[in-house]
N, C-alpha and C positions, 0 to 999 in steps of 0.2 A: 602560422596557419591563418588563413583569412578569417575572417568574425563569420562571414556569412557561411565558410564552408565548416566551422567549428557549432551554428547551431544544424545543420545538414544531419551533422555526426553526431550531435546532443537527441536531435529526432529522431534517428534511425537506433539507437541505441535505446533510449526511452520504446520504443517499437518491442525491442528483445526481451528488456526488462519486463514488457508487461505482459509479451505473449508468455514467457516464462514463470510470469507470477511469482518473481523473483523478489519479495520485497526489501528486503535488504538491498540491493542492490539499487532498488529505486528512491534512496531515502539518497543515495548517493548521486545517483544521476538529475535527481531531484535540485538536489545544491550545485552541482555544476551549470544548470540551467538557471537556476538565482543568481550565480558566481556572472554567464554569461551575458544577461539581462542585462547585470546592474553596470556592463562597462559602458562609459562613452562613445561611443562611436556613431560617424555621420550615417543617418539613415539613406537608405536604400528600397527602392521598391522590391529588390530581393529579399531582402532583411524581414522587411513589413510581411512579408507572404511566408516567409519561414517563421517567425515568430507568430502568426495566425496559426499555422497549421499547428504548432508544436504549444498551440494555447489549447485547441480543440483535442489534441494527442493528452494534453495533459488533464483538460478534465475526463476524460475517459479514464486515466488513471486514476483520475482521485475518484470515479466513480467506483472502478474494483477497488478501491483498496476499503471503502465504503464497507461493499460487500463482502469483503474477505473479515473487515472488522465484525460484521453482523456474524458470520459463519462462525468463528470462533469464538466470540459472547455467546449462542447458541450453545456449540463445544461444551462450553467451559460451564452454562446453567446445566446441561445434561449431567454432566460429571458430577457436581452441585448435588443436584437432585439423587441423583444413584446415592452419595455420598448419606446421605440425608434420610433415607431408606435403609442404606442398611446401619445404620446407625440407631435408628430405630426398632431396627428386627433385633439386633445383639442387646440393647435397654429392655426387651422385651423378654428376651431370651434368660437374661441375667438374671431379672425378677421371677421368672417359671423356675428357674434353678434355686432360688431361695427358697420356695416353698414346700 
């Protein structure tokens, strides 16, 4: 397959992954696009405009995934916190029963 039509298909993929919020799947297409970069190959004014766009495609990704990291820290202090709560009402509760 041609280099320039294999990052086409790295872009447009990277595209699904993220409308999908797929992120497993983007830790993968992720590394096929480092795999992609790092080959040799004679540049091209094609190349240069695909590897632009799928630089800008991919901070966007790294911006959700940012966010998705923030959503689940979130998540997971709520949980925390619940946790934390009732864990205090049953210490509370223990002690009412002892007396």
């Amino acid at each position: 397959m041609p280099r320039v039509e294999r990052l086409r298909l790295l872009h447009e993929r990277l595209q699904q992954v993220l409308a999908a919020r797929d992120w497993l799947a983007l830790g993968e297409v992720d590394a096929a696009i480092r795999e992609e970069l790092q080959r040799d190959v004679p540049p091209s004014l094609e190349r240069q405009r695909l590897q632009q766009q799928l630089k800008e495609l991919h901070g966007r990704a790294y911006q959700a995934c940012a966010g998705e990291c923030e959503r689940v820290r979130q998540l997971m202090l709520s949980h925390l916190e619940y946790a934390e709560g009732r864990s205090a009402y049953e210490r509370v509760e223990l002690l009412q029963n002892r007396s």
